[in-house]
gemmi code that builds the backbone of each chain (N, CA, C; Angstrom):
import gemmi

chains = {
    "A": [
        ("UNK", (116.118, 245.977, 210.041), (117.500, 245.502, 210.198), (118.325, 245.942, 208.989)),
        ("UNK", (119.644, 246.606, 209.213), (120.370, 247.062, 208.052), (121.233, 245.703, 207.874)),
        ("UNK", (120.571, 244.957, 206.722), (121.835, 244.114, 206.210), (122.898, 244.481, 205.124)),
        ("UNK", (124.317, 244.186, 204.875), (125.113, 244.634, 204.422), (125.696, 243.231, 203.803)),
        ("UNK", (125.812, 243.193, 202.521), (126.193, 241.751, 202.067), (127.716, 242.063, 201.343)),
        ("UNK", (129.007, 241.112, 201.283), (129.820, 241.918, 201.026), (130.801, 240.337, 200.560)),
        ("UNK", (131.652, 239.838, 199.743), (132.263, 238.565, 199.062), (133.699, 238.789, 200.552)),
        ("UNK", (133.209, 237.144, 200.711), (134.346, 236.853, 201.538), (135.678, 237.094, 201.527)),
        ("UNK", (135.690, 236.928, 199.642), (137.068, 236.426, 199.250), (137.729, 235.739, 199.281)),
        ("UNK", (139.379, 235.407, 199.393), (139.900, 236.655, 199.487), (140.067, 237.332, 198.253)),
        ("UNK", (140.425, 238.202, 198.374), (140.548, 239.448, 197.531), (142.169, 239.088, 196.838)),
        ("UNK", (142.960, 238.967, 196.193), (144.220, 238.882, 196.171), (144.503, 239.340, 194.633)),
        ("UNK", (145.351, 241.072, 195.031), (146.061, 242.182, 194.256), (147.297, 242.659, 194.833)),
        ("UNK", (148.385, 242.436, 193.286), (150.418, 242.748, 193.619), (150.023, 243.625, 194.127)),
        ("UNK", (151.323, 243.942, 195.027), (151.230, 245.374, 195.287), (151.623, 246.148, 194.582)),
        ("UNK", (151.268, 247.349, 194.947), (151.010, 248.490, 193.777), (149.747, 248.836, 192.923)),
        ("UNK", (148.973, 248.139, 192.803), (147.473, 247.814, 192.357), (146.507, 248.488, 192.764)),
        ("UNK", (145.429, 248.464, 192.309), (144.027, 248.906, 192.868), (143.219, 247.756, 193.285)),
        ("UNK", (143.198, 247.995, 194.680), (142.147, 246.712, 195.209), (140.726, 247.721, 195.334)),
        ("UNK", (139.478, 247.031, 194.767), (138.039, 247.849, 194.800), (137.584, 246.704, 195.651)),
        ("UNK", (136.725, 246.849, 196.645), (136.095, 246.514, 197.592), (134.736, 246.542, 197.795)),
        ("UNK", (133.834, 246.124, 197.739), (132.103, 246.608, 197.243), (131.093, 246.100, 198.866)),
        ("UNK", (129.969, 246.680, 198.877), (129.431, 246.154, 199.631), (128.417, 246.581, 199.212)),
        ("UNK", (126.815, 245.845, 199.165), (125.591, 245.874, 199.328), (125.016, 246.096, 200.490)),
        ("UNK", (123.759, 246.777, 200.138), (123.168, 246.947, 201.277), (121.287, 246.733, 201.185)),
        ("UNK", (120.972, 246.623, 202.146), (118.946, 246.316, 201.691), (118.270, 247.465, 202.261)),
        ("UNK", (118.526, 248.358, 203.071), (117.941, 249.160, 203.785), (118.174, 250.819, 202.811)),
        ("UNK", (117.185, 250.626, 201.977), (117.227, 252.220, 201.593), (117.911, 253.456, 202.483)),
        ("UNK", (117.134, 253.589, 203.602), (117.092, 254.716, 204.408), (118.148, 254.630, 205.317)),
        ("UNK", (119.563, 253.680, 204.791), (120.779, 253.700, 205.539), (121.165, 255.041, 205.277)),
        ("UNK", (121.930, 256.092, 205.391), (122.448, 257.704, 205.297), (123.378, 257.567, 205.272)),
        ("UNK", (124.413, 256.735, 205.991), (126.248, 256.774, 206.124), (126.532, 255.228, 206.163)),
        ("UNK", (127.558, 255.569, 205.684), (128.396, 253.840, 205.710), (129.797, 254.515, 206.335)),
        ("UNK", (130.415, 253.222, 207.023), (131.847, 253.550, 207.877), (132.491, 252.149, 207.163)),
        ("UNK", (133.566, 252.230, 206.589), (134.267, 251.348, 206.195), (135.937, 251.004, 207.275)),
        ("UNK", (135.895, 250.013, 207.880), (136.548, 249.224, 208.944), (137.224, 248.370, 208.601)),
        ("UNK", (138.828, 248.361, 208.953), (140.068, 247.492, 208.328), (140.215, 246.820, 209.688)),
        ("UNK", (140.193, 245.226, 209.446), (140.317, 244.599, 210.944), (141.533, 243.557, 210.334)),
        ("UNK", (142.785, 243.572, 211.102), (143.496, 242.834, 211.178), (143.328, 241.491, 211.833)),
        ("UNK", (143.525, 240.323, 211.979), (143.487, 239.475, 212.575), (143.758, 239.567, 214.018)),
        ("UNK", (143.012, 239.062, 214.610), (142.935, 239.025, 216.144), (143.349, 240.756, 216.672)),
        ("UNK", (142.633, 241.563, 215.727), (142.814, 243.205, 215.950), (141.125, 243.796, 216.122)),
        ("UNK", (140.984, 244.396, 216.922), (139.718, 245.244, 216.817), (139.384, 246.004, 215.328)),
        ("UNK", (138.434, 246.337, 214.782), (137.674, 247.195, 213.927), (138.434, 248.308, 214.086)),
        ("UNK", (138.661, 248.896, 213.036), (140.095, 250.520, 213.121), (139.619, 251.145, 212.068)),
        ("UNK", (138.707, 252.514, 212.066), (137.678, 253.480, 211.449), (138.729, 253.458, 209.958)),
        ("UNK", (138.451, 253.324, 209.256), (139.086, 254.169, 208.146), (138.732, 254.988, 207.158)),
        ("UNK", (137.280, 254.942, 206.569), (136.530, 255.657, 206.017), (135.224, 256.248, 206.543)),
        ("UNK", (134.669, 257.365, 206.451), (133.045, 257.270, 206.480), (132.750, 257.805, 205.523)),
        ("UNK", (131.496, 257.814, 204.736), (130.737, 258.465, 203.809), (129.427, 258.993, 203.819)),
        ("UNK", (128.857, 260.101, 203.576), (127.377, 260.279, 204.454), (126.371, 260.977, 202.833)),
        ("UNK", (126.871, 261.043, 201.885), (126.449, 261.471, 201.002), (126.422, 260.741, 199.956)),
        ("UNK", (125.719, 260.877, 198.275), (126.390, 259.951, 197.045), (127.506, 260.340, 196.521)),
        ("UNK", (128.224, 259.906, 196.243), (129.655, 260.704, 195.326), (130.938, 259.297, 196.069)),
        ("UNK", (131.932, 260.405, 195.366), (132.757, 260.048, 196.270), (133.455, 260.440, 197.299)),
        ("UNK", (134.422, 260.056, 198.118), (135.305, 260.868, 199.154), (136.739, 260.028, 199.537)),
        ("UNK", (137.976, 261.222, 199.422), (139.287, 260.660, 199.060), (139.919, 260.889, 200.534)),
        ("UNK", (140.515, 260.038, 200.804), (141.613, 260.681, 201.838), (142.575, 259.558, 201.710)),
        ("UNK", (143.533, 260.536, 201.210), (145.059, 259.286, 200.546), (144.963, 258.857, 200.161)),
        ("UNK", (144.844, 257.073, 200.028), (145.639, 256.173, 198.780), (144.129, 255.652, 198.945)),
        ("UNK", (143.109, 255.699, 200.125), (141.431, 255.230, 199.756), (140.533, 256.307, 199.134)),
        ("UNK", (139.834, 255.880, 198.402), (137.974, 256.655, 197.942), (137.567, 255.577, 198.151)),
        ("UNK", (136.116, 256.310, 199.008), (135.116, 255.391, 199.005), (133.705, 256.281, 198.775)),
        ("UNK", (133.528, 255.506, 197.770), (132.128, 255.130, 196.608), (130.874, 255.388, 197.153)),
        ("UNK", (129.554, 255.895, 197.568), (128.847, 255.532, 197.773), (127.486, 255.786, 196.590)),
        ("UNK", (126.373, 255.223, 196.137), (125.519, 255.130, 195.100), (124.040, 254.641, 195.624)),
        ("UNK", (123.402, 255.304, 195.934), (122.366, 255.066, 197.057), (121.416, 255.085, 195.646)),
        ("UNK", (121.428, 254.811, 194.889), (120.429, 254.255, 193.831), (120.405, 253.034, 193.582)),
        ("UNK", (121.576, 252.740, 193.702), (122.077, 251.404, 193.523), (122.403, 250.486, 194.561)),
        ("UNK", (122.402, 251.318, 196.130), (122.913, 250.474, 197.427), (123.996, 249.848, 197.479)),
        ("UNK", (124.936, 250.554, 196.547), (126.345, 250.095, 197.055), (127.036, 251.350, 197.124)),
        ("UNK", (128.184, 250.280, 198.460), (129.376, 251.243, 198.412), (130.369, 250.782, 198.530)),
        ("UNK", (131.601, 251.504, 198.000), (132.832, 250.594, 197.436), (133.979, 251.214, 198.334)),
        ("UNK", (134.687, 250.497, 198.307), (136.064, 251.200, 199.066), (137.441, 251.110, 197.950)),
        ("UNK", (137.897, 251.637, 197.639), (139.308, 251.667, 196.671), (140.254, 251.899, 197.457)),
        ("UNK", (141.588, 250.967, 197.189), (142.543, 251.260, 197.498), (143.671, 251.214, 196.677)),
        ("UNK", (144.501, 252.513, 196.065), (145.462, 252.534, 195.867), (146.667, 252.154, 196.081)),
        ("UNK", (147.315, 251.972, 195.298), (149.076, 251.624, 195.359), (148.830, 250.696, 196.236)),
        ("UNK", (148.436, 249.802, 196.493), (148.066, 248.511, 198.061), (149.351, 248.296, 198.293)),
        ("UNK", (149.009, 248.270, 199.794), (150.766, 247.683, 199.712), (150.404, 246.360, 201.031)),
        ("UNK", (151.596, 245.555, 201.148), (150.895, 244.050, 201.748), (151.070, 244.363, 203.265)),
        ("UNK", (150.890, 245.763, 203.952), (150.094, 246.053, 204.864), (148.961, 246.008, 205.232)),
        ("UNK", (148.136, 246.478, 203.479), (146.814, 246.822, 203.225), (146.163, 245.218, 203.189)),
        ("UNK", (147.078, 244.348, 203.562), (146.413, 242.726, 203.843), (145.427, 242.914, 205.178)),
        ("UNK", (144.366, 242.641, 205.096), (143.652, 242.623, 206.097), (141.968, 242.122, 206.277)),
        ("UNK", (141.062, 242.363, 206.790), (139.181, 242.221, 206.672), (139.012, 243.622, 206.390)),
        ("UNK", (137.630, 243.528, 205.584), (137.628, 244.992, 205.653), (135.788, 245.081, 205.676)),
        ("UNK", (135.574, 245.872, 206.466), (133.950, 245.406, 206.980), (133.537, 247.190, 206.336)),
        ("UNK", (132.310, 246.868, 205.849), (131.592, 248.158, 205.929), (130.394, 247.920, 206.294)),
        ("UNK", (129.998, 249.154, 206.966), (128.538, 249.476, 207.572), (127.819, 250.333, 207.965)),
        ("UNK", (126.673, 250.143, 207.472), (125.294, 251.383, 207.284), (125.434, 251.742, 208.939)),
        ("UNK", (125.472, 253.240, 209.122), (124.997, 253.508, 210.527), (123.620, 253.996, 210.269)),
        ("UNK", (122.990, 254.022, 211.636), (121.661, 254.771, 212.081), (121.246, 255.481, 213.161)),
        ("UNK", (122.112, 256.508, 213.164), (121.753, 257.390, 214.195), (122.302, 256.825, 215.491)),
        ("UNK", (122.038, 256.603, 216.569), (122.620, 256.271, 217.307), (123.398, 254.503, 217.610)),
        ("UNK", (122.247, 253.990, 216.745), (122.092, 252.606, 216.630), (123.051, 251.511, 216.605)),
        ("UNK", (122.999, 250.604, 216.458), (124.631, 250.244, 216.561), (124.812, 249.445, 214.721)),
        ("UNK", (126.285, 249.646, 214.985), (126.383, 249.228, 213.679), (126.489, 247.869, 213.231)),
        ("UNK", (125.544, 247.521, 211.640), (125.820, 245.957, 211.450), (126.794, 245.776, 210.465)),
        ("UNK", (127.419, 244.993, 211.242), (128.999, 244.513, 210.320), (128.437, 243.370, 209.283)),
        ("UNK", (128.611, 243.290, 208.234), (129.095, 242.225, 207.148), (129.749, 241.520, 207.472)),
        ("UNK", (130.255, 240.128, 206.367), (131.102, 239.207, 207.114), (132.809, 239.869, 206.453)),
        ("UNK", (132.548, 240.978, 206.170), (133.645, 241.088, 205.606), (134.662, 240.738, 204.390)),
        ("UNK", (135.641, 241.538, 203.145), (136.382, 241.191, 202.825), (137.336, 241.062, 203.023)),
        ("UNK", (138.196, 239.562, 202.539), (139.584, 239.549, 203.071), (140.572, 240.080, 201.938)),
        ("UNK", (141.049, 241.208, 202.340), (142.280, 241.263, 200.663), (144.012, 241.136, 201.515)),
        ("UNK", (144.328, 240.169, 200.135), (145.422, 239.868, 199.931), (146.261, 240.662, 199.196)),
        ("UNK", (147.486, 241.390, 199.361), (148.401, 242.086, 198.618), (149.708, 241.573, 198.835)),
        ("UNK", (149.960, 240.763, 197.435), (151.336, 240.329, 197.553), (152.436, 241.023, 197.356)),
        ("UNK", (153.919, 240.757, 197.865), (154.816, 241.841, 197.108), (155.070, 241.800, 195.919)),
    ],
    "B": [
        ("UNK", (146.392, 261.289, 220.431), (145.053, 260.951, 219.897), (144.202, 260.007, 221.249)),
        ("UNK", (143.180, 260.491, 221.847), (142.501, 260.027, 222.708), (142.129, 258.388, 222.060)),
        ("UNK", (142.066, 257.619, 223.206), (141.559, 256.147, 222.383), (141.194, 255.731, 223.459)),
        ("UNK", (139.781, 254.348, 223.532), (139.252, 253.637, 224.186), (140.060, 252.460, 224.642)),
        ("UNK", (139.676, 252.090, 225.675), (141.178, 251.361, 226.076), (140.039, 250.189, 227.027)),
        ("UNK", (140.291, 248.854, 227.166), (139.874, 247.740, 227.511), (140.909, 246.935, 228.514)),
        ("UNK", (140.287, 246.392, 229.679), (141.125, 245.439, 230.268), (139.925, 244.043, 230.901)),
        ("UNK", (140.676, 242.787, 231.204), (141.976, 242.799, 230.975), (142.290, 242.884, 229.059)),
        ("UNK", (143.524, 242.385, 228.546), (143.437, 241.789, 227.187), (142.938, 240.055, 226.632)),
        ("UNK", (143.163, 239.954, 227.736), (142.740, 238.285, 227.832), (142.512, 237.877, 229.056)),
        ("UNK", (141.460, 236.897, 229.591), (140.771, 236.771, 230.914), (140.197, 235.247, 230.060)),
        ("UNK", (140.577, 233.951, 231.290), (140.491, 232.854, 231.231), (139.267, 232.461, 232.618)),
        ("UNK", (138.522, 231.352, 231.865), (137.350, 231.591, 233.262), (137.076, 229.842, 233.330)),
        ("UNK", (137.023, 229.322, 234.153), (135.776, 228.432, 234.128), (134.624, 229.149, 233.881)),
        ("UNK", (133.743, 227.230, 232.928), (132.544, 227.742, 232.477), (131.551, 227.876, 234.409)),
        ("UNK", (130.691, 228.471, 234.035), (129.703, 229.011, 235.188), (130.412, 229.726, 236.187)),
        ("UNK", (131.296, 230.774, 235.961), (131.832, 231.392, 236.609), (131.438, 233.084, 236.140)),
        ("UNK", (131.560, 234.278, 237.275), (131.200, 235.185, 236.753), (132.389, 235.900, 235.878)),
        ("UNK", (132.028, 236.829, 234.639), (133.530, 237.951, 234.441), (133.305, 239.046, 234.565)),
        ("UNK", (133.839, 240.025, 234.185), (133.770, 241.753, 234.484), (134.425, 242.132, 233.275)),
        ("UNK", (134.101, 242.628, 232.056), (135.067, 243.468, 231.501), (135.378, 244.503, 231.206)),
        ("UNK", (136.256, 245.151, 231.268), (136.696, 246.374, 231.602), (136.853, 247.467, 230.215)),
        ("UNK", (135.723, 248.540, 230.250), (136.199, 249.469, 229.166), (136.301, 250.742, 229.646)),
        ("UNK", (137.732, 251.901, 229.422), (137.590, 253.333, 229.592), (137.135, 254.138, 228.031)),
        ("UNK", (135.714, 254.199, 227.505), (135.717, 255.349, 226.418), (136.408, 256.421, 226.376)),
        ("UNK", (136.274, 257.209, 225.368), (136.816, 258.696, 224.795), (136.139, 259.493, 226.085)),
        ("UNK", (137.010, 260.203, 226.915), (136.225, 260.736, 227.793), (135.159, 261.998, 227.529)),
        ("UNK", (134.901, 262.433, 225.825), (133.690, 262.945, 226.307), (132.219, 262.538, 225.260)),
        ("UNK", (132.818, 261.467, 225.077), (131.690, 260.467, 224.225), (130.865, 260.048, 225.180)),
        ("UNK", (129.601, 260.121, 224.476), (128.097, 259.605, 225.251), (127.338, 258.687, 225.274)),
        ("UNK", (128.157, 257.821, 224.005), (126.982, 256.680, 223.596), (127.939, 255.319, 223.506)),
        ("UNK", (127.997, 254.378, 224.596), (128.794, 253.162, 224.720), (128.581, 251.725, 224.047)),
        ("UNK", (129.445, 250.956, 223.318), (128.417, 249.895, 222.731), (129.438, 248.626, 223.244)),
        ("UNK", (128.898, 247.364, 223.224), (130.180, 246.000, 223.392), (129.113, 245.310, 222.125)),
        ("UNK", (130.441, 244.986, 221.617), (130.288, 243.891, 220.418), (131.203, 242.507, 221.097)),
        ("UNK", (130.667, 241.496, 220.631), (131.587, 240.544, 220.714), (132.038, 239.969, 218.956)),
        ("UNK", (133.107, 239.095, 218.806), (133.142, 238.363, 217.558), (134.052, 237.208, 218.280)),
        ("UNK", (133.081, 235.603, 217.785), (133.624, 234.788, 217.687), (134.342, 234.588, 216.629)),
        ("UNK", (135.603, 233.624, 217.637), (136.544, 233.540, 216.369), (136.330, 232.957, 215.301)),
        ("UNK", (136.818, 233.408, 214.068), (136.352, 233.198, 212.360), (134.894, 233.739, 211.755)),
        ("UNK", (134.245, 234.836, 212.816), (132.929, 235.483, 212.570), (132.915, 236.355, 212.490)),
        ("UNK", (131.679, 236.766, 212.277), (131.668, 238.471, 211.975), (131.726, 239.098, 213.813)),
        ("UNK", (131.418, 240.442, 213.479), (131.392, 240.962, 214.208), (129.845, 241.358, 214.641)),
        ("UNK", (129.288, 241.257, 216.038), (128.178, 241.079, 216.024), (127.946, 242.395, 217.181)),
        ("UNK", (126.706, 243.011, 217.307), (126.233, 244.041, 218.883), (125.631, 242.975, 219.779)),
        ("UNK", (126.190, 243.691, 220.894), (125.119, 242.990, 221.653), (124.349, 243.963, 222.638)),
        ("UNK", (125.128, 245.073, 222.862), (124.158, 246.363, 223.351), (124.812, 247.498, 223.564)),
        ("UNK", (123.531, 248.988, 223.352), (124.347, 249.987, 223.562), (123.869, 251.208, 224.805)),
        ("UNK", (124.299, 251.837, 225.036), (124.306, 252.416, 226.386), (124.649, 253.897, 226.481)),
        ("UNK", (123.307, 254.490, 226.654), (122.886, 256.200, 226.575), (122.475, 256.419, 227.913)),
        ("UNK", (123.290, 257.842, 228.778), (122.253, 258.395, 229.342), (122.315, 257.111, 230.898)),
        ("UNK", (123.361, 256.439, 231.203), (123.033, 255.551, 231.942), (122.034, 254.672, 231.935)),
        ("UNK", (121.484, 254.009, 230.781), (120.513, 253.028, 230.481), (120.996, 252.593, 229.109)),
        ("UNK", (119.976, 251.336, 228.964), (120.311, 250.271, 228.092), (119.615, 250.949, 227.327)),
        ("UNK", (119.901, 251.261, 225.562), (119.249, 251.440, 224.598), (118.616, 250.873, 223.692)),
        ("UNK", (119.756, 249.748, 223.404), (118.974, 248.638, 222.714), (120.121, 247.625, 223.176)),
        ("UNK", (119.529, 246.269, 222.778), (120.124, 245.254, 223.045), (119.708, 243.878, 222.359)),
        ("UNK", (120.682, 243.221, 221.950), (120.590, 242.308, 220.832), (119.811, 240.977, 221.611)),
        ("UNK", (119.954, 239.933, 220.472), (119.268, 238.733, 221.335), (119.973, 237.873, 222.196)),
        ("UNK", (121.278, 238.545, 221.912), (122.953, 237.277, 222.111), (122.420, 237.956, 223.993)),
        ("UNK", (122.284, 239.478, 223.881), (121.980, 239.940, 225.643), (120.964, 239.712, 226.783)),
        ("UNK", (121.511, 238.208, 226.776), (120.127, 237.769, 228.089), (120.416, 237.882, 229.024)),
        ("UNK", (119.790, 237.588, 229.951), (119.780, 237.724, 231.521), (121.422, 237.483, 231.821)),
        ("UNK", (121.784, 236.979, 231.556), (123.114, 236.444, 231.280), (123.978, 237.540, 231.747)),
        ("UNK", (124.017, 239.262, 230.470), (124.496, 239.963, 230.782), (123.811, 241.114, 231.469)),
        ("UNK", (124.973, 242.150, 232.205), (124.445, 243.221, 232.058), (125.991, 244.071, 231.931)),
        ("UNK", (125.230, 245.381, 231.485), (126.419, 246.323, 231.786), (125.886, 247.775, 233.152)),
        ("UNK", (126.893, 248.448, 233.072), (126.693, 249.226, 233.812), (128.163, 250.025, 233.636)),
        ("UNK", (127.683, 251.450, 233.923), (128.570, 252.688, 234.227), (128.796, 253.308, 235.335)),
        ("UNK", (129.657, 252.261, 236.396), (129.731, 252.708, 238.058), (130.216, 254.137, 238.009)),
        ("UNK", (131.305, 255.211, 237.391), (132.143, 255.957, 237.958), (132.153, 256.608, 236.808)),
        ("UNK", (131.437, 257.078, 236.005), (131.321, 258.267, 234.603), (132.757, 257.887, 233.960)),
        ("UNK", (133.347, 257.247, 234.133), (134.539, 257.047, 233.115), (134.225, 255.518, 232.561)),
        ("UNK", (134.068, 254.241, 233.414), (134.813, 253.074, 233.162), (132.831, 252.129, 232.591)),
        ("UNK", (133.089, 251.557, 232.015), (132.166, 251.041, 231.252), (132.146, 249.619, 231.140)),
        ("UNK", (131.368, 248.443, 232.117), (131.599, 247.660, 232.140), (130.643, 246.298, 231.994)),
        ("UNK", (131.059, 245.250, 230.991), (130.134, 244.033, 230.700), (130.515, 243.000, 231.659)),
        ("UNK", (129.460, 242.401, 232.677), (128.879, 241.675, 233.185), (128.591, 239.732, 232.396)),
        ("UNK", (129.021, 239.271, 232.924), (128.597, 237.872, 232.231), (128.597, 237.038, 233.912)),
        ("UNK", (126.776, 236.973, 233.863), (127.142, 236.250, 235.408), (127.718, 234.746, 235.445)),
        ("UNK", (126.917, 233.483, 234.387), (127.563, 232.914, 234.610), (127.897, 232.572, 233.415)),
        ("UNK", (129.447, 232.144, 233.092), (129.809, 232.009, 231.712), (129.364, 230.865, 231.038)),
        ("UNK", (129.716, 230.318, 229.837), (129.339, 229.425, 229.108), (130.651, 229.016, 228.084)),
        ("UNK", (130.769, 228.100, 227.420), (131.493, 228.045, 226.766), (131.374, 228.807, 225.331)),
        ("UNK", (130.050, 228.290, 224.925), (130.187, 229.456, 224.056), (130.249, 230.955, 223.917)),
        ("UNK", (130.518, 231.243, 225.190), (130.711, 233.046, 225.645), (132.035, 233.207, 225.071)),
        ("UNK", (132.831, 231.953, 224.584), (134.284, 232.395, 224.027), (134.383, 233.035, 223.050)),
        ("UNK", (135.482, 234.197, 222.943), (135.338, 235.437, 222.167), (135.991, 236.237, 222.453)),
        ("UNK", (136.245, 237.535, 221.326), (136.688, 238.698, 221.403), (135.778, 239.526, 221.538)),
        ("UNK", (135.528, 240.534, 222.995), (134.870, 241.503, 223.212), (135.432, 242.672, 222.944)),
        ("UNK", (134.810, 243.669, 222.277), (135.019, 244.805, 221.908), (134.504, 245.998, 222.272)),
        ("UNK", (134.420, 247.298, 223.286), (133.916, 248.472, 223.353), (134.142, 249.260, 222.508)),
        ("UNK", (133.036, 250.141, 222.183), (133.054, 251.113, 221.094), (132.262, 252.559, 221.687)),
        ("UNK", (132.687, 253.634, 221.284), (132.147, 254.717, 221.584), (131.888, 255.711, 221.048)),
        ("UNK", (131.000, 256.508, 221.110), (130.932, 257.738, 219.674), (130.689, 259.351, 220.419)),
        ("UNK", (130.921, 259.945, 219.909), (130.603, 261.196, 220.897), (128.872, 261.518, 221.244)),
        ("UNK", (128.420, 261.468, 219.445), (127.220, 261.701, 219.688), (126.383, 260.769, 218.848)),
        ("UNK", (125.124, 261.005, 218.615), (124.361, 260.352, 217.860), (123.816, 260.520, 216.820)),
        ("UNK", (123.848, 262.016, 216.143), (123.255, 262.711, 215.676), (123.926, 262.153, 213.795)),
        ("UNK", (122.545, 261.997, 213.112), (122.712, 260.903, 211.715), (123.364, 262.566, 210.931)),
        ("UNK", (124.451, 261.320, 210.087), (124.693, 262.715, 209.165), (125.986, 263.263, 209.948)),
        ("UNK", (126.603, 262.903, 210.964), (127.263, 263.755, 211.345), (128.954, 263.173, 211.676)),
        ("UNK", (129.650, 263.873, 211.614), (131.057, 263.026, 211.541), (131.233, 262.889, 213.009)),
        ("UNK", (130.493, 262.871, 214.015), (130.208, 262.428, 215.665), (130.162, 261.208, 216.035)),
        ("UNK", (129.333, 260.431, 214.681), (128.849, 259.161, 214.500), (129.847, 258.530, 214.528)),
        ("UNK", (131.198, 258.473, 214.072), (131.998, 257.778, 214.080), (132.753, 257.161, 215.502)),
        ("UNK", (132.239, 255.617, 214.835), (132.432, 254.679, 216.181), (133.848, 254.237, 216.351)),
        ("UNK", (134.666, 254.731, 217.694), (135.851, 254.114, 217.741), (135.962, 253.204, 218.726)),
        ("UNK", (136.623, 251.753, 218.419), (136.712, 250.605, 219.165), (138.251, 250.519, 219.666)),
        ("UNK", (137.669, 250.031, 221.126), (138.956, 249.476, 221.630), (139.364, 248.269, 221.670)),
        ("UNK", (140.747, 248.052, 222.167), (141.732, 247.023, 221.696), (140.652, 245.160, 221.838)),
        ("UNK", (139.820, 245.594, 222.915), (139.243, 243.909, 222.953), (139.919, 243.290, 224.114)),
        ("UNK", (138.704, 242.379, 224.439), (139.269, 241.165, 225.595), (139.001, 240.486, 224.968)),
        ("UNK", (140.167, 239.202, 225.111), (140.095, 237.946, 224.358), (138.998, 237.238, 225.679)),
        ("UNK", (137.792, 236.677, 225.981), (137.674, 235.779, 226.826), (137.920, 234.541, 225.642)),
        ("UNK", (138.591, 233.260, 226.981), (137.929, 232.089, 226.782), (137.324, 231.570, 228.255)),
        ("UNK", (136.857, 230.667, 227.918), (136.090, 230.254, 228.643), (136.233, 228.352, 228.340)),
        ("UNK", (136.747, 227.780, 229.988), (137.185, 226.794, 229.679), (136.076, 225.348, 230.538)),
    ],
}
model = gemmi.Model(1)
for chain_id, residues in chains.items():
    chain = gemmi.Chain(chain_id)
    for i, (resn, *xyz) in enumerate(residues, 1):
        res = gemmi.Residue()
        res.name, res.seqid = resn, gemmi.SeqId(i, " ")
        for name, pos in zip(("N", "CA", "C"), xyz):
            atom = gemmi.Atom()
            atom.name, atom.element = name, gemmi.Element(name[0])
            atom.pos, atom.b_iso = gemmi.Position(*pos), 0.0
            res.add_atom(atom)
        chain.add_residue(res)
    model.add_chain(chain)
structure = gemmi.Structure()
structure.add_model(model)
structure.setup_entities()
């Protein structure tokens, strides 16, 4: 079972800030993590994946991954109080389905 | 941008009654999944669907449900008879392929049926 452990929160950064986002994981032989922004009463909405160690940028997110260490982080730049939301990450496995965390909640005030 | 699309958005039932819910995937994705999340919970699987068969399936998927793929497009969860605690947001998800390592993997979900169940 890929568990993914991750602080409820909430998270609460002004906007304009760097909100960092972390998640643990127990399953060595996880390969990719998909990091998922869920609005309230909104479905799961892809926003990152990562399949390697390093990092990987696209716009105002990098997300982290450190497979020595079993975490992976999500950053978000300049936040703005759009970027209010859950934010779930999770180990895929091949076809398998993915296990969600309970999620962080971040707060971005104006 | 192609997207997975769910009906109804909300569907009200008596408890022990049957539902149907309705998902169209990415039409050329192969691998179908329904999650549910009760409200204030995580998000949980409850099964996924290759090849016209069940692949795996969680413990929440008893006799209770099934799914099935009548018409190569529409993708649909089964709840014969409901329960109250069947109340929830159901979610379809779909990926093109399966293959680890690969930017295929990426699972896109549609909008959700709210059931309750009264």
């Amino acid at each position: 079972q890929k568990e993914v452990e991750q602080n409820s929160g909430p998270l609460s950064v002004p906007e304009g800030a760097i909100a960092s986002l972390n998640c643990t994981y127990s399953d060595r032989g996880s390969q990719s993590f998909f990091w998922y922004r869920q609005y309230s009463g909104k479905s799961p909405e892809l926003i990152m994946s990562i399949y390697s160690n390093g990092d990987k940028e696209d716009g105002r997110f990098t997300a982290q991954l450190n497979k020595a260490s079993q975490y992976v982080s999500l950053l978000i730049r300049d936040s703005q109080p759009s970027d209010s939301a859950t934010y779930l990450c999770a180990p895929w496995g091949g076809f398998q389905k993915l296990v969600f965390g309970t999620g962080t909640r971040l707060l971005v005030s104006p | 941008e192609p997207e997975v699309t769910q009906t109804p958005s909300h569907q009200v039932t008596q408890m022990g009654q049957e539902v149907i819910l309705r998902c169209v995937p990415i039409s050329n994705h192969l691998y179908f999944y329904w999650y549910r999340q009760i409200l204030g919970q995580k998000v949980e699987f409850l099964v996924s669907f290759y090849n016209n068969e069940i692949s795996e399936k969680s413990e929440i998927f008893d006799d209770q449900f099934s799914v099935e793929r009548p018409d190569g497009s529409n993708f649909t969860l089964k709840i014969r008879s409901t329960k109250l605690e069947d109340s929830a947001m159901y979610f379809c998800a779909s990926i093109r392929r399966g293959l680890a390592g690969a930017t295929d993997n990426e699972q896109f979900f549609g909008p959700g049926t709210r059931l309750t169940v009264l």
